[in-house]
C-alpha positions in Angstrom: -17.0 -3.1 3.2 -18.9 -6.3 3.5 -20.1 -9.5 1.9 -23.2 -7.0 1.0 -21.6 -4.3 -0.7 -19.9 -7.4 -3.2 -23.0 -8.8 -3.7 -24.5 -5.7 -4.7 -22.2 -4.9 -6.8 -22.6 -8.4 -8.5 -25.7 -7.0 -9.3 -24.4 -3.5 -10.6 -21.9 -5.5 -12.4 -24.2 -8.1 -14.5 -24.8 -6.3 -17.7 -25.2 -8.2 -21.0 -22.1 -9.7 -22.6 -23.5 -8.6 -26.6 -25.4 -5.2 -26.9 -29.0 -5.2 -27.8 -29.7 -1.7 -27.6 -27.7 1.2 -28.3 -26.7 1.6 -25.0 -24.4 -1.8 -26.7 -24.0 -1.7 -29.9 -21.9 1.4 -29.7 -18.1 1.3 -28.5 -18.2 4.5 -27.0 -21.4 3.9 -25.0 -19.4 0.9 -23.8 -16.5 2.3 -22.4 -18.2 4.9 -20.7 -20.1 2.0 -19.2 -16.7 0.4 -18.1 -15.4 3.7 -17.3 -17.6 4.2 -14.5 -18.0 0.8 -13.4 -14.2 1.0 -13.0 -14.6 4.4 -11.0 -17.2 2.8 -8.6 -15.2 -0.3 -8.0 -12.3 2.1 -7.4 -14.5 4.2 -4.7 -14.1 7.6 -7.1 -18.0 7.9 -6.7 -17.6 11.8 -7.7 -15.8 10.6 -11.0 -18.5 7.9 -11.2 -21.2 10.3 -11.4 -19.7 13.0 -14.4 -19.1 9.5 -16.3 -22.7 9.3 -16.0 -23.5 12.7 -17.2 -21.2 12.2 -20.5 -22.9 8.7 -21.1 -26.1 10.9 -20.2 -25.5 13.4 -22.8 -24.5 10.3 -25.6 -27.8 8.2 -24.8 -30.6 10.8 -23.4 -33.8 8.6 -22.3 -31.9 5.2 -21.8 -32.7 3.4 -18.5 -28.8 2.1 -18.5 -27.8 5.8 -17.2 -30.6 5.9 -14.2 -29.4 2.4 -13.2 -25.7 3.3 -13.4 -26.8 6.1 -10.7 -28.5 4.2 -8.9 -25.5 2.0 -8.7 -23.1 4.0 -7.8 -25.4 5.7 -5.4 -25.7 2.4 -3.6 -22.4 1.3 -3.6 -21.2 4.7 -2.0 -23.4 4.0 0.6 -22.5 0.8 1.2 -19.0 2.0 1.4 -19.4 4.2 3.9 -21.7 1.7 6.0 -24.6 5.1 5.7 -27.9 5.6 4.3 -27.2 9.2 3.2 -27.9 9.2 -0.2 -31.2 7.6 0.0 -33.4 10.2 -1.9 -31.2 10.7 -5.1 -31.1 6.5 -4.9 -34.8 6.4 -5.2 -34.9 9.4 -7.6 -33.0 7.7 -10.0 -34.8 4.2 -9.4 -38.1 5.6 -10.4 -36.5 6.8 -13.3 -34.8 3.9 -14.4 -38.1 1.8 -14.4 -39.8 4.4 -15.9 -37.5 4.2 -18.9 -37.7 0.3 -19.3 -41.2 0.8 -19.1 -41.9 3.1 -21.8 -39.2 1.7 -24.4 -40.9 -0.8 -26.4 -37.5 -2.1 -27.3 -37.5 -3.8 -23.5 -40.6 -5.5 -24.1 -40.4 -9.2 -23.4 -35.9 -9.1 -24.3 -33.4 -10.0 -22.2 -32.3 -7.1 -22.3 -35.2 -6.0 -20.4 -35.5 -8.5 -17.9 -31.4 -8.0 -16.7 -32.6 -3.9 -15.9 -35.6 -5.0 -14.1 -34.1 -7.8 -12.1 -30.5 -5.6 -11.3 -33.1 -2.5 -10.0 -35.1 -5.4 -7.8 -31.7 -6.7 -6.5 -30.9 -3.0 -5.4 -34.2 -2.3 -3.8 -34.5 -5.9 -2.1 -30.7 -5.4 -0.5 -31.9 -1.8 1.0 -34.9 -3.4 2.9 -32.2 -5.9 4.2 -30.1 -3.3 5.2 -32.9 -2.0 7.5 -33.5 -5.0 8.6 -36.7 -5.5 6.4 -36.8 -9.3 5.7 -39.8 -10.5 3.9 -40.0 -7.7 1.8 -36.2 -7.9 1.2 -36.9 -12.2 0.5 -39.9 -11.1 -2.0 -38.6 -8.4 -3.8 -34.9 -10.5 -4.1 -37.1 -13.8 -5.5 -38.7 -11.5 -8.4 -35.0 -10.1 -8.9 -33.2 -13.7 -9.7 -36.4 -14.5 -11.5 -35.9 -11.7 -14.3 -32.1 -12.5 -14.1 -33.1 -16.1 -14.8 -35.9 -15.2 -17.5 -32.7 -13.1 -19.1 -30.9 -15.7 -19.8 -33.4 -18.5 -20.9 -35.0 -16.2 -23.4 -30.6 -15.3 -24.2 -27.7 -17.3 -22.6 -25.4 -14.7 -24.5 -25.7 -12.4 -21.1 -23.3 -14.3 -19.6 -23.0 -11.3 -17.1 -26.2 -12.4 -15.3 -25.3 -15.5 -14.0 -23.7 -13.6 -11.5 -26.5 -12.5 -9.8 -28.1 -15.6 -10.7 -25.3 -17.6 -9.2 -24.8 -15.7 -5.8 -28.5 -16.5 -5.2 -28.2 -19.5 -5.3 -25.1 -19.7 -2.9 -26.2 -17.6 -0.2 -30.3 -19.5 -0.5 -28.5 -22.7 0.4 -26.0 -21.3 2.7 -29.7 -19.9 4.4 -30.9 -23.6 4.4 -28.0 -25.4 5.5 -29.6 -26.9 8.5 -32.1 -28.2 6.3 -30.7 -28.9 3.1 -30.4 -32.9 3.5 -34.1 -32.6 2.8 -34.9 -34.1 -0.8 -36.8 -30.7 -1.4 -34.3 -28.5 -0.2 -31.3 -28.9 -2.5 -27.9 -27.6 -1.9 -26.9 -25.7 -4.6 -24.0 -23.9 -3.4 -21.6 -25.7 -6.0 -23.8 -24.9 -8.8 -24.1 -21.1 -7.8 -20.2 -21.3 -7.3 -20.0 -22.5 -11.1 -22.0 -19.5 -12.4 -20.1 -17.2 -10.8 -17.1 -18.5 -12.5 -18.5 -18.4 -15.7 -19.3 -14.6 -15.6 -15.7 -14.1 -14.2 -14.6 -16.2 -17.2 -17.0 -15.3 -20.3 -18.0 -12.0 -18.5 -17.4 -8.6 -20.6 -18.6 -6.0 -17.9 -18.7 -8.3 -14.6 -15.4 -9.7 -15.1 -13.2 -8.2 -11.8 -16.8 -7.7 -9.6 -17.3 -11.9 -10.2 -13.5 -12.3 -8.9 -14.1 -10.0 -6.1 -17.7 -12.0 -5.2 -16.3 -15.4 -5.3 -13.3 -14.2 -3.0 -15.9 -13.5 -0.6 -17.8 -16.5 -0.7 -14.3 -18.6 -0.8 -14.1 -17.0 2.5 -17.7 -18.2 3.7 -17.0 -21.3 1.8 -13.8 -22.2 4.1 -11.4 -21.8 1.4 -9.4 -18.1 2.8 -6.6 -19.2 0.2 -9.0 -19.3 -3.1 -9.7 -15.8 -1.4 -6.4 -14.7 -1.1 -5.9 -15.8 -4.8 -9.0 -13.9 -6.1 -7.8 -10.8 -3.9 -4.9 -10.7 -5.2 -5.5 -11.2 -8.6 -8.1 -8.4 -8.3 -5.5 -6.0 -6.9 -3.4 -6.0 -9.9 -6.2 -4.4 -12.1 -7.3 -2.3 -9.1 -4.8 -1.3 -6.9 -5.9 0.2 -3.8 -9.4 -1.2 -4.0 -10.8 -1.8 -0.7 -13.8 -4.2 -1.9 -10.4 -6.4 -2.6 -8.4 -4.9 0.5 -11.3 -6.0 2.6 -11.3 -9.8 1.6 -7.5 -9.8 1.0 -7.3 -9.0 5.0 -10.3 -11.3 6.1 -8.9 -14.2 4.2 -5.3 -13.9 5.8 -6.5 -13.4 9.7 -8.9 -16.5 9.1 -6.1 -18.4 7.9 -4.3 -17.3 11.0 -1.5 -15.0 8.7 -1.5 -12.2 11.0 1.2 -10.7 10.0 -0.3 -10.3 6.3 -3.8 -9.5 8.1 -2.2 -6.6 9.4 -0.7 -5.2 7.2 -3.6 -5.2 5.1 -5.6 -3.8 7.7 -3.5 -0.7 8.6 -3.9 -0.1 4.4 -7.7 0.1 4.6 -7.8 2.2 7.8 -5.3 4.8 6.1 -8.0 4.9 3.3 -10.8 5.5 5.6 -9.7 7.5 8.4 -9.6 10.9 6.2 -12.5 10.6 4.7 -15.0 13.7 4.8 -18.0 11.2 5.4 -17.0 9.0 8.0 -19.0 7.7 10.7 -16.8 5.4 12.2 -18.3 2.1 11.4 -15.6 0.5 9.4 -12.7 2.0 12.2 -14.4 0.2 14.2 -14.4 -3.2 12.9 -10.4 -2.5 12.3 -10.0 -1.6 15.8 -11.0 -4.8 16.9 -9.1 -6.9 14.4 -6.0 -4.8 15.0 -6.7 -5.1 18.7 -6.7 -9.0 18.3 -4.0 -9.3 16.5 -2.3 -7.1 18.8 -3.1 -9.1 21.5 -2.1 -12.8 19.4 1.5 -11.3 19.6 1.6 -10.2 23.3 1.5 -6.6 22.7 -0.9 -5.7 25.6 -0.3 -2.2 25.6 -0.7 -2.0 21.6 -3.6 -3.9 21.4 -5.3 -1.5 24.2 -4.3 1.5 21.9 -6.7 -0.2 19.5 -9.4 -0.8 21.9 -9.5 2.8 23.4 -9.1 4.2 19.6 -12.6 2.1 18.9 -14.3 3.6 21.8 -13.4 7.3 21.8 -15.6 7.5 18.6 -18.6 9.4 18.6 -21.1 7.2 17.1 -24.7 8.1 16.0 -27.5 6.0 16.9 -27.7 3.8 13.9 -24.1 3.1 14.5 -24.4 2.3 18.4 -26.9 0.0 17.3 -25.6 -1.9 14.8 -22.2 -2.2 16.3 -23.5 -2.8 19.6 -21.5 -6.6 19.9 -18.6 -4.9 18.5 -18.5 -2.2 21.1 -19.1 -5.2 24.1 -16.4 -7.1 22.7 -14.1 -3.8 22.6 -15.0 -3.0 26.3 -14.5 -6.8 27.2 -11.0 -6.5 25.6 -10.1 -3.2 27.6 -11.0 -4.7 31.1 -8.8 -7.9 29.8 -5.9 -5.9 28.7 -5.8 -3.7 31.4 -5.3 -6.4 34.0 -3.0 -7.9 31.9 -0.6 -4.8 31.7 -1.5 -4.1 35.6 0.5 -8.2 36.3 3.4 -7.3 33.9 
């Protein structure tokens, strides 16, 4: 689970503080909102979806339900670092504009503008998964740009500064080399802010903003303000890797291996069982174990690791997206092998 999968579910996440429609105005409609938001964030996808079908059944025709597929759909994928569920995410993309489109109560509100830019912000971060740029670029710009028209024409969605807000952080962080330029500003600080405010004012985004500024705390060179946020996160949701993941980044960059490790071995006794596993997130442990193995002397441990990472059978897509992984793994075996041959 990666700086990705928070960030998109930043944009899962930024629904309006105050309801406008029914999909608000009714308490039960709410909490089956927050219900399956919870589920997702808690990787019970399956739960997720029959969440969906009762909130289905309750509002029939409203674009929230679509999007809340679409959603979960995307976070599941993310999660398990696949593209597998690719039709039914497109299925229920179509749908959910379709709805927005044909509801005259989305018409020029807020309202309307947070579902178009959330659906943009999911389609722009699957053409960057494939490595589609531009498109990814122009399809994200239009996103923030609904987001941003949200909350000028109502400030009350205080949920949308999320999206707004990690923009804007991850634009300048783009620009860095460039952003003592007069034109290109650095507005890293200011996206930082927003964020806070929709973990502070938020009513849906709450626990996703926490678990997106941990991550950019990490980017940010502040692993303790991650550890923080991580841990503050796990008390609501215990056992959540989008937490577990940040909790054990922050602690091996601040050099707490010991913590880093623990953590680590967690997340890989989540993963390793699951039916719909192709390795890519073992691998990334492997490595990190295999390092931290290898901080503490422990050739022979640390090797364990590294041979673990490279008896997987990996598809293509995985081979080539964890192609520096796998040469660092195969560096590390040659390494530890001559080290075990001198003791």
């Amino acid at each position: 689970m990666k700086k990705a999968l928070v960030i998109l579910l930043g944009l899962l996440l930024a629904l309006p503080a105050f309801g406008k429609s029914a999909a608000f105005e009714d308490s039960t409609a709410r909490g089956l909102i927050s219900k399956a938001l919870t589920q997702t964030f808690m990787t019970e996808y399956e739960a997720a979806f029959q969440t969906a079908a009762t909130l289905d059944r309750y509002l029939p025709g409203h674009p929230i339900v679509p999007l809340l597929r679409v959603g979960i759909y995307h976070c599941q994928m993310l999660d398990y670092e696949d593209m597998v569920d690719m039709d039914s995410f497109n299925f229920q993309y179509n749908i959910a504009w379709s709805e927005i489109d044909k509801q005259d109560e989305f018409n020029n509100r807020a309202e309307g503008d947070l579902y178009r830019g959330i659906l943009l912000g999911f389609r722009a971060l699957q053409y960057q998964r494939v490595g589609q740029w531009w498109p990814a670029v122009k399809v994200g710009l239009k996103s923030v740009g609904y987001l941003k028209d949200c909350l000028k024409k109502d400030s009350s969605f205080t949920d949308a500064y999320l999206g707004v807000g990690t923009y804007k952080y991850w634009a300048s962080r783009a620009t860095d080399f460039i952003n003592w330029l007069p034109f290109i500003p650095d507005q890293k600080d200011e996206g930082i802010a927003m964020m806070r405010i929709s973990m502070e004012r938020g009513l849906f985004g709450k626990e996703i903003s926490r678990s997106t500024l941990a991550w950019t705390m990490l980017d940010y060179s502040k692993p303790s303000e991650a550890v923080r946020l991580s841990l503050d996160g796990l008390k609501t949701y215990p056992g959540s890797r989008f937490f577990l993941w940040s909790l054990a980044n922050a602690y091996y960059k601040m050099n707490y291996f010991k913590d880093a490790e623990r953590i680590y071995r967690q997340i890989w006794n989540s993963i390793v069982l699951l039916p719909r596993n192709n390795y890519y997130n073992e691998l990334g442990i492997c490595r990190q174990m295999a390092f931290i193995d290898k901080r503490f002397n422990r050739p022979k441990e640390a090797l364990v690791w590294v041979e673990r990472g490279l008896s997987k059978p990996l598809d293509d897509d995985v081979n080539k997206r964890r192609k520096k992984t796998l040469e660092v793994l195969n560096a590390l075996k040659i390494e530890l092998e001559n080290q075990i041959k001198k003791q």
